[in-house]
DRENLUM-170219 format. One record per residue (C-alpha): x, y, z; residue in one letter; residue number from 0. Coordinates in Angstrom, 2 decimals. Layout:
- c1|c2|c3|type|seq
- X|Y|Z|a|NUM
...
END
This chain:
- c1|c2|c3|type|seq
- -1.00|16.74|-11.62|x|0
- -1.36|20.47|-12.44|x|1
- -3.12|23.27|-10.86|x|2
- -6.86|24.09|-11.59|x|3
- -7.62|21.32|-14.50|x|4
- -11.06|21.90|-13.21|x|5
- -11.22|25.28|-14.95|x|6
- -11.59|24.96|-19.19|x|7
- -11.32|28.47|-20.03|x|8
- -7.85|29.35|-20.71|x|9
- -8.13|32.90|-19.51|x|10
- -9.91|31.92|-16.14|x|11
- -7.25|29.08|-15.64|x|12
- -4.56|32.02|-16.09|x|13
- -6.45|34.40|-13.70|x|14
- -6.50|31.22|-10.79|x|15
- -2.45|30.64|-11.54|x|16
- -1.68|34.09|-11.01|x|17
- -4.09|34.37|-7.71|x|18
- -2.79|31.22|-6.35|x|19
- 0.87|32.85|-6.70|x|20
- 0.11|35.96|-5.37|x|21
- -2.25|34.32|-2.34|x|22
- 1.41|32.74|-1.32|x|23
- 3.32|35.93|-1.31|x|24
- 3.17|37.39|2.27|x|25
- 5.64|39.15|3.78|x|26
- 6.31|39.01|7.83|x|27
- 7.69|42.55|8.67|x|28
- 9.41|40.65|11.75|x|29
- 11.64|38.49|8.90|x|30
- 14.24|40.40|8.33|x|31
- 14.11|41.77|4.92|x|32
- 17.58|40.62|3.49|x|33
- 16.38|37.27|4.38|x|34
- 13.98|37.92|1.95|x|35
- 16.37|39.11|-0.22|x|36
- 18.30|35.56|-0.45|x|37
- 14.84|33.39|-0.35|x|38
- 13.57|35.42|-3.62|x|39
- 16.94|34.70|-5.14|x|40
- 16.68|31.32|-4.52|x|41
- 12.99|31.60|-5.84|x|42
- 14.16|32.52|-9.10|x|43
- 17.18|29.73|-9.21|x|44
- 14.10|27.19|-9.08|x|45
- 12.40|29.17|-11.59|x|46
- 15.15|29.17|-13.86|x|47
- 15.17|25.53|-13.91|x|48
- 11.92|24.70|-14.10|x|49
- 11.84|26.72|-16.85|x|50
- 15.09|24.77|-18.21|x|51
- 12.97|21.60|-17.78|x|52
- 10.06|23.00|-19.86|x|53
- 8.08|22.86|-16.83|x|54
- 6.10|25.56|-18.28|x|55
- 3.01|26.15|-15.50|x|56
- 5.67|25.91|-12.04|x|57
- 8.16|28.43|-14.06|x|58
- 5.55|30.63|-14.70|x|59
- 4.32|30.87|-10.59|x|60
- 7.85|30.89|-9.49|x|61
- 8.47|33.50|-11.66|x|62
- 5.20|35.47|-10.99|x|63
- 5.70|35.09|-7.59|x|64
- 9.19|36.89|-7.83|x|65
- 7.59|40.05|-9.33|x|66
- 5.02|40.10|-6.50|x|67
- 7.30|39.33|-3.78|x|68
- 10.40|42.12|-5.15|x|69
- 7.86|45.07|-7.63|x|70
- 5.21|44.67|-4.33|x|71
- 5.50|43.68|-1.24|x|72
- 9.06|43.42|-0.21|x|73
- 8.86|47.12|-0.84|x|74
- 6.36|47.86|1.70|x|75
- 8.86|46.15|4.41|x|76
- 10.05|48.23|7.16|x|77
- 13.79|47.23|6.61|x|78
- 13.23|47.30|2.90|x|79
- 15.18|50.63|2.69|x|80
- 18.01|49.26|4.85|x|81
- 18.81|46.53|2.30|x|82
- 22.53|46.93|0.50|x|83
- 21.92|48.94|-3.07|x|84
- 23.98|46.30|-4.58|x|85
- 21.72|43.49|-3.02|x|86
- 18.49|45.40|-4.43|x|87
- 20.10|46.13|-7.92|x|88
- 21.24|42.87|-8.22|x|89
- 17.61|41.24|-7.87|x|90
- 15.98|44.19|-9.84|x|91
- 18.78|43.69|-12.77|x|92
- 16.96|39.87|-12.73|x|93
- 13.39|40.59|-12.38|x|94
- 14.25|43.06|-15.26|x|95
- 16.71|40.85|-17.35|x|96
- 15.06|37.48|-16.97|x|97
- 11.75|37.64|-14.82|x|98
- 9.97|39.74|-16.82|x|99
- 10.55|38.48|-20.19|x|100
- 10.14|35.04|-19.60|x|101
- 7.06|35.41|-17.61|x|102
- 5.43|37.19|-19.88|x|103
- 6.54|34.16|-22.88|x|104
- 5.13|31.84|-20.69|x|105
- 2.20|33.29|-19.47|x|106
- 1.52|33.82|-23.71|x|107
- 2.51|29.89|-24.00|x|108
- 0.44|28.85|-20.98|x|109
- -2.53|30.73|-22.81|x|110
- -1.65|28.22|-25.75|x|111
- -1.84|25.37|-23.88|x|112
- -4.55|25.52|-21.95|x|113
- -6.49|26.44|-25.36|x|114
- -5.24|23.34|-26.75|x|115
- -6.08|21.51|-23.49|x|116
- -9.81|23.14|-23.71|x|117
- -10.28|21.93|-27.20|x|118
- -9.25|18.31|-26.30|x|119
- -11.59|18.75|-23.45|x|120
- -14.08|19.43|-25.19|x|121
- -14.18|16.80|-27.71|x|122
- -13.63|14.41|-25.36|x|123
- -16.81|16.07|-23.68|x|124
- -18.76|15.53|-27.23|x|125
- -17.25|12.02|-27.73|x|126
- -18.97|10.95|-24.10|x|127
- -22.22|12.69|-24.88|x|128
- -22.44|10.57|-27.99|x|129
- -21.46|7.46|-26.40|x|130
- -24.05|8.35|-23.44|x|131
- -26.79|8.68|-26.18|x|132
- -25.87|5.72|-27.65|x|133
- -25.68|3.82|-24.65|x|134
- -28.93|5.56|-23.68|x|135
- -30.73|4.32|-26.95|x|136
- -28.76|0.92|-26.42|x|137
- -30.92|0.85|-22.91|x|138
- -33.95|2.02|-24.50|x|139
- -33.75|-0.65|-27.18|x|140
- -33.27|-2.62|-24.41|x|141
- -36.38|-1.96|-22.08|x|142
- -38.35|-1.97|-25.04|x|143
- -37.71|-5.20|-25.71|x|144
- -38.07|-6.07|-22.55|x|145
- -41.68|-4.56|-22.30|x|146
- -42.69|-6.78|-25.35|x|147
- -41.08|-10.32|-23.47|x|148
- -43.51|-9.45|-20.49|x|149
- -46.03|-8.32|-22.43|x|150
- -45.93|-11.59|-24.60|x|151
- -45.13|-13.48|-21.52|x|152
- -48.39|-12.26|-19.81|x|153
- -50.64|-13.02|-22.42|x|154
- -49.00|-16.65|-22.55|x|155
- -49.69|-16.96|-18.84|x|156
- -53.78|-15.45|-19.46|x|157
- -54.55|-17.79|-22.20|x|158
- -52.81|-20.89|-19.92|x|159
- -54.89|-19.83|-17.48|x|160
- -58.20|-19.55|-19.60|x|161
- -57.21|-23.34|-21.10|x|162
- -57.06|-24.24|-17.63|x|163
- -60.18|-23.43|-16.54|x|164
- -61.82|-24.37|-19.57|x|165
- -60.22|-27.94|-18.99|x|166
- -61.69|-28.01|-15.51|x|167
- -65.09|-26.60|-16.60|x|168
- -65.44|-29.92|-18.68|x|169
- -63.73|-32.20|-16.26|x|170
- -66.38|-31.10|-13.84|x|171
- -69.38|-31.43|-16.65|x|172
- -67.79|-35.37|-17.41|x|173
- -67.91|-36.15|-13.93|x|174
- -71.29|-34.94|-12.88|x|175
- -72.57|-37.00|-16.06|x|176
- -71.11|-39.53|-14.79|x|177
- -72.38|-39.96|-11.30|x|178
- -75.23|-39.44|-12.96|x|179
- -75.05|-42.30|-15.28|x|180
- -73.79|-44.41|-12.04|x|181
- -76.70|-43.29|-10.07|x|182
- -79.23|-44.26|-13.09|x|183
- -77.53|-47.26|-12.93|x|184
- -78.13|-47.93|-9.39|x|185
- -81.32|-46.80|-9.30|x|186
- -82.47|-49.67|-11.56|x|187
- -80.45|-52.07|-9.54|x|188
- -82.43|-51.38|-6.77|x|189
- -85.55|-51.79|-8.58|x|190
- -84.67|-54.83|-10.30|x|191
- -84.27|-56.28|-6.80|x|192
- -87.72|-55.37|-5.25|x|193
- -89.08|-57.01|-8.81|x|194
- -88.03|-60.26|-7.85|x|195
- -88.57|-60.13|-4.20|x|196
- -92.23|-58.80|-4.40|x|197
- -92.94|-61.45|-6.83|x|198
- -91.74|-64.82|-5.58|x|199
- -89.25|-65.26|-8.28|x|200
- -87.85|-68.63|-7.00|x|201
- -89.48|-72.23|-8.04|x|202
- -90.36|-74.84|-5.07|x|203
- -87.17|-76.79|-6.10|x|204
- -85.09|-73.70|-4.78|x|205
- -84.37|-72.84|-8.71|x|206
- -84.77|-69.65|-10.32|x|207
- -86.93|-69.03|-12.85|x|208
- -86.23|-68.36|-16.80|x|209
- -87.51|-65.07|-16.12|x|210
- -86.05|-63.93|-12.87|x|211
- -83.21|-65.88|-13.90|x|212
- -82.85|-62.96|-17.09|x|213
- -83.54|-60.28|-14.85|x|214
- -80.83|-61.07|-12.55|x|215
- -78.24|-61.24|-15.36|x|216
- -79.54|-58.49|-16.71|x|217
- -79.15|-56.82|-13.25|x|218
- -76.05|-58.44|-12.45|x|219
- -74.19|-57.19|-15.58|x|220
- -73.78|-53.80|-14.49|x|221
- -70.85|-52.68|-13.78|x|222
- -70.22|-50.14|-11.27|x|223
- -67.47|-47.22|-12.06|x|224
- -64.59|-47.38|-9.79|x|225
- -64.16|-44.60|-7.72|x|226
- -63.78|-41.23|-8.56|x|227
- -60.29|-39.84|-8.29|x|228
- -59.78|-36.18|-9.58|x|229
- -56.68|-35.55|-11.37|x|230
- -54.28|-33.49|-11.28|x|231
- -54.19|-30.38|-14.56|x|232
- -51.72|-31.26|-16.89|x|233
- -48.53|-29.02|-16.63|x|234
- -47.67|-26.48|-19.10|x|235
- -44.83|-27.65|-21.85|x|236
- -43.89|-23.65|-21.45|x|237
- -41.99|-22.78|-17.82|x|238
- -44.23|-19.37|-16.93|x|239
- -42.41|-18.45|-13.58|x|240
- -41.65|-14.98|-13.40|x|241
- -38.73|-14.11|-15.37|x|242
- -35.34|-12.49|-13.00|x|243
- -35.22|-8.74|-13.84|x|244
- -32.06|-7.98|-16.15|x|245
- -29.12|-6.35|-14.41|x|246
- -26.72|-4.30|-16.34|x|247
- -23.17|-4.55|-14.01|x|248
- -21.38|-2.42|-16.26|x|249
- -23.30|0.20|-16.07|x|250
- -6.22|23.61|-3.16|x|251
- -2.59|21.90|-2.60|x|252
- -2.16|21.37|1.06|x|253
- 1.28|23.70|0.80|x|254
- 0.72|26.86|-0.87|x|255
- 4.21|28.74|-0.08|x|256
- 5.91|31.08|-2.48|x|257
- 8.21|28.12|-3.61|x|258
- 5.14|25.88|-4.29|x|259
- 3.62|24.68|-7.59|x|260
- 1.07|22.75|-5.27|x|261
- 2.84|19.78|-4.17|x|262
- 2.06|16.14|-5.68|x|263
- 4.60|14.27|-3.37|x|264
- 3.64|11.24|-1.57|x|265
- 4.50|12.37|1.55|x|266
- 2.88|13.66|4.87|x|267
- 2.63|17.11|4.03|x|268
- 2.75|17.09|0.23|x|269
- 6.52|18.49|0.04|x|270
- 9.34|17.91|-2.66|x|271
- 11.72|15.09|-1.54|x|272
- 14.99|16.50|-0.39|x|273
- 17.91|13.94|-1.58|x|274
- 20.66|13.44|1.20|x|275
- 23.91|12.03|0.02|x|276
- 24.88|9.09|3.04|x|277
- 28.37|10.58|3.13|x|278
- 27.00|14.10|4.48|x|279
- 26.77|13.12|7.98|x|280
- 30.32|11.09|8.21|x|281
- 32.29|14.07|6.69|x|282
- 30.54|17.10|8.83|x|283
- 31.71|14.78|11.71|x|284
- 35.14|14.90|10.84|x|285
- 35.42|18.83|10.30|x|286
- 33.70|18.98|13.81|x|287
- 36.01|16.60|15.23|x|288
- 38.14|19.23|16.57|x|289
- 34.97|21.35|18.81|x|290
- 33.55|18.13|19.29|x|291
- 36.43|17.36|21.59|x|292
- 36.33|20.68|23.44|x|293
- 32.59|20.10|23.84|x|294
- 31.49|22.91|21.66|x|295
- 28.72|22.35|18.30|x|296
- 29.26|23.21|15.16|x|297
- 26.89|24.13|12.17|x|298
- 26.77|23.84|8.58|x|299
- 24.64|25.12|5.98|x|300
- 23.25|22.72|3.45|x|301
- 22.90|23.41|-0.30|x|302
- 21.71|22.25|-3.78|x|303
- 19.94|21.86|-6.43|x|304
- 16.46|21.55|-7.98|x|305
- 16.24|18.48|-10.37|x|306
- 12.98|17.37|-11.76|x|307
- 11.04|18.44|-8.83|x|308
- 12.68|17.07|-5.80|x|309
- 15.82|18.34|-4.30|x|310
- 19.46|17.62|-3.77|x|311
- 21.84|18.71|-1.29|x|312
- 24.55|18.68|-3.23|x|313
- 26.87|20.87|-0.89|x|314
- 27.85|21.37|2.47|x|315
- 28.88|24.66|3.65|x|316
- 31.12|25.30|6.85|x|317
- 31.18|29.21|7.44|x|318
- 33.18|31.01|10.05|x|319
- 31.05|30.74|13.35|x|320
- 31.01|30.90|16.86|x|321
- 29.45|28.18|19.31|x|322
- 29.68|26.92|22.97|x|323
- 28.30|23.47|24.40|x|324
- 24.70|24.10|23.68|x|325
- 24.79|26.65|20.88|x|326
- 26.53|27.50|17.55|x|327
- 26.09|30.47|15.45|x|328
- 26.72|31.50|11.68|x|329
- 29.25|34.60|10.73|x|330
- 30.30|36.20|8.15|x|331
- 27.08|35.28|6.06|x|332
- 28.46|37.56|2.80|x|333
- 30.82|34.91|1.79|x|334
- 28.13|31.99|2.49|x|335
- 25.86|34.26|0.57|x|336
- 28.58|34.53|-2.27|x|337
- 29.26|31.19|-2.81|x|338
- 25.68|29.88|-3.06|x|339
- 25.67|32.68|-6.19|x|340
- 28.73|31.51|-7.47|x|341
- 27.85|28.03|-7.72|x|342
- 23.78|28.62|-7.77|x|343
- 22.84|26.49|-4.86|x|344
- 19.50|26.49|-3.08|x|345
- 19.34|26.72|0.68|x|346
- 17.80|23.57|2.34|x|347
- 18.30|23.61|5.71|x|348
- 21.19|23.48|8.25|x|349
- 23.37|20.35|10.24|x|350
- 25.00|20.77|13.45|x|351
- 26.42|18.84|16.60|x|352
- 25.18|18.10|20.05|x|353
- 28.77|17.00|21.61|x|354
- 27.43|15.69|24.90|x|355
- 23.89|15.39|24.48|x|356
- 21.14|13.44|22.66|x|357
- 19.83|14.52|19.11|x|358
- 16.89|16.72|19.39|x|359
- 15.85|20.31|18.91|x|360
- 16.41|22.54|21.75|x|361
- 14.31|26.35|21.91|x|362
- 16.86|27.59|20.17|x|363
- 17.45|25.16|18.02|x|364
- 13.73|25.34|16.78|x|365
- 14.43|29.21|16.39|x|366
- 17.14|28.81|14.04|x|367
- 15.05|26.92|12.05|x|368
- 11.80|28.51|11.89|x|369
- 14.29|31.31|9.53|x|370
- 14.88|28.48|6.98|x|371
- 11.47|26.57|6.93|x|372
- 9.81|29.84|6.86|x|373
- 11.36|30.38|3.38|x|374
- 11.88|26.71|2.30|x|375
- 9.04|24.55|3.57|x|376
- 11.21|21.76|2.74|x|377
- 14.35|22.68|4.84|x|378
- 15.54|20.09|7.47|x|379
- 17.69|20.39|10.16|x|380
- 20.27|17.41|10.83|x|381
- 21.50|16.91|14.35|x|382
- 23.94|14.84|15.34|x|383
- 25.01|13.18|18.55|x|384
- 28.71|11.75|18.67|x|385
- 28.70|10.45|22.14|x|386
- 24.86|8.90|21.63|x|387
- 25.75|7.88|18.15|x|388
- 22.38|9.33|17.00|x|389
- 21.38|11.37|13.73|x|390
- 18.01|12.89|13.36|x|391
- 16.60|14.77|10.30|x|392
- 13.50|17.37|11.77|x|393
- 11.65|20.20|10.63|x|394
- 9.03|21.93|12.63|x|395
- 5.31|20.49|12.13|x|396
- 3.96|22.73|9.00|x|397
- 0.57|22.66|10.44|x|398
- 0.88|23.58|14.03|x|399
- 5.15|24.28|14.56|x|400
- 6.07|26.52|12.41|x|401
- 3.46|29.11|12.89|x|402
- 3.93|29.07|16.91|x|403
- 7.71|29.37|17.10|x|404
- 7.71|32.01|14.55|x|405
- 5.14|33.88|16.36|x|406
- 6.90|33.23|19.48|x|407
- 9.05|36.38|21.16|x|408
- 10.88|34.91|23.47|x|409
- 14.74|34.68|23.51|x|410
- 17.83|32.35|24.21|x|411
- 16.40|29.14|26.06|x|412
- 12.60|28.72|27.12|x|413
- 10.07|26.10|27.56|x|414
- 7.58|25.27|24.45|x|415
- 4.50|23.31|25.24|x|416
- 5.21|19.62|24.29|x|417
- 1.54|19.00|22.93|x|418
- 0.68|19.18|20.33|x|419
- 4.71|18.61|19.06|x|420
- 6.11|21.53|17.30|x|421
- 8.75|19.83|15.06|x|422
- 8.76|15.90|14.26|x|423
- 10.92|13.66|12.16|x|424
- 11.63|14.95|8.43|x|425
- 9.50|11.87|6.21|x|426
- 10.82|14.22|2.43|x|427
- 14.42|13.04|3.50|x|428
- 15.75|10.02|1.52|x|429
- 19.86|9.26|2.27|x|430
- 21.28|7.96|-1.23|x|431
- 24.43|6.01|-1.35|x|432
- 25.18|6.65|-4.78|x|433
- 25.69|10.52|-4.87|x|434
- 28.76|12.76|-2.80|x|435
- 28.66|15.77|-1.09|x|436
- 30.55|18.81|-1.62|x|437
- 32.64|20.21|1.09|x|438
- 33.26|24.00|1.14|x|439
- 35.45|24.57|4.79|x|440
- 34.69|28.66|5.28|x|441
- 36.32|29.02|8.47|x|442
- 39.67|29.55|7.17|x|443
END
């Protein structure tokens, strides 16, 4: 994912690059400004390969971010003037030599690309409007259509209902002439009866006579109607229920340091993974075997390399230092500082021993490495516990940690509030079997 997609306009998308490098560029006068010195270094060794790797748009903030940090505001430093000449010559030789110029092609092939990117953009943009407005007439075509079904279908339904009625209207008009007729019919049955009773229609023999004897058949061969039972309309050959309405189914990084290009990593805090050979831990052990017996820690310092955006400690560096049981302290940090140049390693944290206790981060401890995560978000520090038999990989919470202990003034051991926890377990760390570490022994 790059930065600022959101933006089209290639000038605008250069304008948010260069702010978002420049927004990460601030300078703590209580840092020390050599430490500054080695972190922009470092900044421009991860430049350099990004560049390497074509990785155009992370070069280009690395890089921009290295002009900032050394033309800008490293100058304004209180210490800045105390810095070696040949430290500050060396850097300005770079930022001169290599910064400049290849910021400058970037930022001209950046411009390039985003134009191209802009262009796609926007025909992609015109190929959706058209296939909007077609699928827009598509829908139109389609409710139109739908209109004339319901319109059709009501009319059907009207002119069943008209037939209806008319069809009742007459069953109604048959039936009334009907019990009419029946009535009539009646009517003369009844009189027909009074006929022969009024007129003495029998004979003195008990027989009827011819005449009565007509009228009587004559009466008696009506036939009544049977009851009337109304019946029921005769259903429509068409099904006119309502039809079902048709239903169309188809239709800032959280890390902004000056060594980030605006994470994309999976993990918790959206930092590079930092590769850990397995055979680190085993072999720092055996150089500290020695202190580890007299109860006295040891450090290291651990290096390497930026390879297609995650890192590798590729190196583990054992400098001349001093320690007791519960502390351990770096010397001579020219030749640690020399041989990182020499073989262009990155700084990514620091290892060292607890002899006789657990593995955790004392005050101190968190001290130490508030210096490295404040100029490598993604620097760990590995402690190790021979008697306990415990490892732990930690860096100080990003959110909360970092920013206290930095801020914080005290010295040698002190108490730090346990909640919320200022440093937790590292989750960038993964421990490969298939890569070796790199010894360099300083102390002698």
């Amino acid at each position: 994912m790059r930065l600022f997609e959101n933006i089209v306009e290639p000038s605008e998308r250069l304008k948010a690059l260069f702010e978002y490098a420049e927004g990460s560029c601030q300078v703590n006068h209580e840092t020390p400004a050599r430490r500054y010195f080695r972190s922009g270094g470092e900044l421009i060794r991860m430049a350099n390969v990004y560049y390497d790797e074509k990785n155009n748009e992370a070069a280009y903030l690395l890089y921009t971010r290295a002009i900032i940090l050394f033309l800008d505001k490293l100058r304004q430093h209180p210490e800045y003037k105390s810095v070696p000449g040949k430290e500050k010559s060396q850097i300005n030789q770079k930022i001169r030599d290599i910064v400049l110029p290849r910021a400058e092609e970037l930022k001209a092939k950046l411009k390039k690309e985003f134009a191209v990117i802009a262009e796609r953009k926007k025909e992609e943009q015109k190929k959706q409007e058209e296939l909007l407005a077609k699928e827009l007439e598509k829908q139109k075509l389609i409710e139109e259509q739908k209109k004339r079904e319901e319109e059709a279908h009501r009319k059907r339904v009207e002119e069943y209902k008209e037939l209806e009625e008319k069809k009742k209207l007459e069953l109604l008009k048959k039936e009334e002439r009907e019990r009419q007729i029946q009535e009539e019919r009646l009517r003369l049955y009844e009189e027909e009866k009074k006929i022969l009773n009024t007129r003495g229609a029998y004979l003195d023999n008990g027989q009827i006579s011819n005449n009565a004897q007509q009228v009587v058949g004559a009466a008696g061969s009506i036939d009544l109607p049977p009851p009337y039972e109304p019946s029921a309309p005769p259903l429509p050959q068409e099904d006119i229920r309502p039809t079902a309405p048709i239903v169309d189914r188809s239709s800032k990084p959280r890390v902004n340091h000056h060594t980030s290009i605006g994470g994309t990593s999976h993990n918790a805090h959206g930092l590079k993974d930092v590769i850990c050979p397995a055979d680190l831990m085993p072999k720092f052990l055996h150089l500290a075997t020695a202190n580890t017996a007299r109860n006295v820690e040891t450090c290291g310092i651990l290096a390497g390399k930026l390879r297609q955006g995650a890192f590798t400690i590729t190196n583990l560096l054992v400098p001349k230092q001093s320690g007791t049981s519960d502390s351990c302290s770096a010397e001579d940090e020219e030749a640690i500082f020399d041989y990182q140049d020499k073989h262009d390693l990155i700084t990514l944290g620091w290892i060292h021993t607890h002899p006789s206790q657990t593995a955790f981060m004392s005050s101190v401890d968190l001290h130490t490495h508030a210096g490295y995560q404040m100029m490598m978000p993604e620097a760990i520090a590995i402690v190790i516990s021979p008697k306990y038999q415990e490892t732990g990989f930690f860096l100080l919470t990003p959110d909360y940690g970092l920013d206290y202990v930095a801020n914080c003034r005290q010295k040698g051991f002190h108490k730090h509030p346990e909640e919320p926890p200022l440093y937790e377990q590292s989750s960038h760390v993964q421990i490969v079997e298939d890569q070796h570490i790199v010894v360099a022994d300083l102390r002698h």
